[in-house]
N, C-alpha and C positions, 0 to 999 in steps of 0.2 A: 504494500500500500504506500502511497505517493505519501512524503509530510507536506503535511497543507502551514500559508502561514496566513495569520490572521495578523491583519494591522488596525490597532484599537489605541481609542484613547482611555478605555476602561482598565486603569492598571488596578480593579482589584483580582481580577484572574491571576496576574503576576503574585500578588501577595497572596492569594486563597494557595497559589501550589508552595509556596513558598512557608505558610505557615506550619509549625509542626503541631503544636495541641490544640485542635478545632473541636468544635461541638459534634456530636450528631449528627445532625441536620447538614452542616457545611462537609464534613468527609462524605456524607451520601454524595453530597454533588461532585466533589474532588474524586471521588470513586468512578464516578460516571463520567465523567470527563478525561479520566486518565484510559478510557478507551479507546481514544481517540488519539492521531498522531499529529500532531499542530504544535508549532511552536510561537507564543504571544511575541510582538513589535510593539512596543508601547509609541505613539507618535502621537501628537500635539493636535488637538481641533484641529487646528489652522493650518496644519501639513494634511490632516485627514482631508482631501479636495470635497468627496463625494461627501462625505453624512457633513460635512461642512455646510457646503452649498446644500440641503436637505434641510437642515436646522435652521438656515435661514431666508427660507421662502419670504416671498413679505406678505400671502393671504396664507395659508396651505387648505384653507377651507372655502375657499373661494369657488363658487361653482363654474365649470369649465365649460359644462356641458349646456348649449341651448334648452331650458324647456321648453319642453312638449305640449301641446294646447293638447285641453281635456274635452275630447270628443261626447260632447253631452247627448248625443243619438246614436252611439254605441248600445245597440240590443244585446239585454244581457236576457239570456236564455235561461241562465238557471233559478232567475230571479224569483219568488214565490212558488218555487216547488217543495212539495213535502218528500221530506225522506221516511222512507220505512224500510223496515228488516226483516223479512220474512227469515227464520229459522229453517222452515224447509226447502225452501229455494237453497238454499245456502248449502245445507249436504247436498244435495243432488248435485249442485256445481262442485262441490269438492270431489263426488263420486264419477263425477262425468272427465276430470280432471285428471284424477289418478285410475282412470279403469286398465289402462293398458300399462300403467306404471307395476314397480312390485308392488307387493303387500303390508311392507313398512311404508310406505309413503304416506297406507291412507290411515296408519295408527298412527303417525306422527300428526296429520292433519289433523284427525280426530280428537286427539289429544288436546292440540292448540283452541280446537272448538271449545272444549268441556270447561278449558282455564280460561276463557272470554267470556264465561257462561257466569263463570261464578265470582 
């Protein structure tokens, strides 16, 4: 595996691998990071080009995008329908589902029925 390097202005990476008696909590992460083959470049904001220029948008929430005019004669179809559940519909599509399947298939579905049931 290639070593990768990471160039950050976050020098607590440097001091987490660097520490020797950490908590809990911090060796899990030290643990999980020592997975991995990277070696930290501590460099300056101001030498970082990218998360520089990234930090300092002058809106960053500034909307880019034209909106959309809201088509008020969009037919909406599902508008005022009722939903129902027929229970026996419901096997039959599962048995029509699994008929050419095996025969685990349709205990397992069965199964998922019984715990939606209750």
């Amino acid at each position: 595996m290639n070593k990768s390097i990471v160039y950050t202005d976050h020098s607590a990476l440097k001091y987490l691998f660097a520490k020797k008696d950490a908590k809990a909590r911090l060796l899990r992460w030290i643990l999980l990071l020592q997975e991995f083959d990277f070696k930290v470049i501590d460099t300056r904001g101001a030498e970082n080009y990218a998360a520089n220029h990234l930090s300092r948008l002058e809106n960053p929430y500034e909307n880019i995008f034209d909106p959309k005019e809201i088509n008020e004669a969009f037919p909406l179809k599902t508008l005022n329908k009722i939903a129902h559940n027929n229970p026996r519909q419901e096997a039959i599509d599962i048995l029509k589902a699994c008929h050419n399947g095996p025969p685990e298939a349709i205990m397992v579905l069965a199964t998922q029925r019984r715990k939606s049931l209750i």
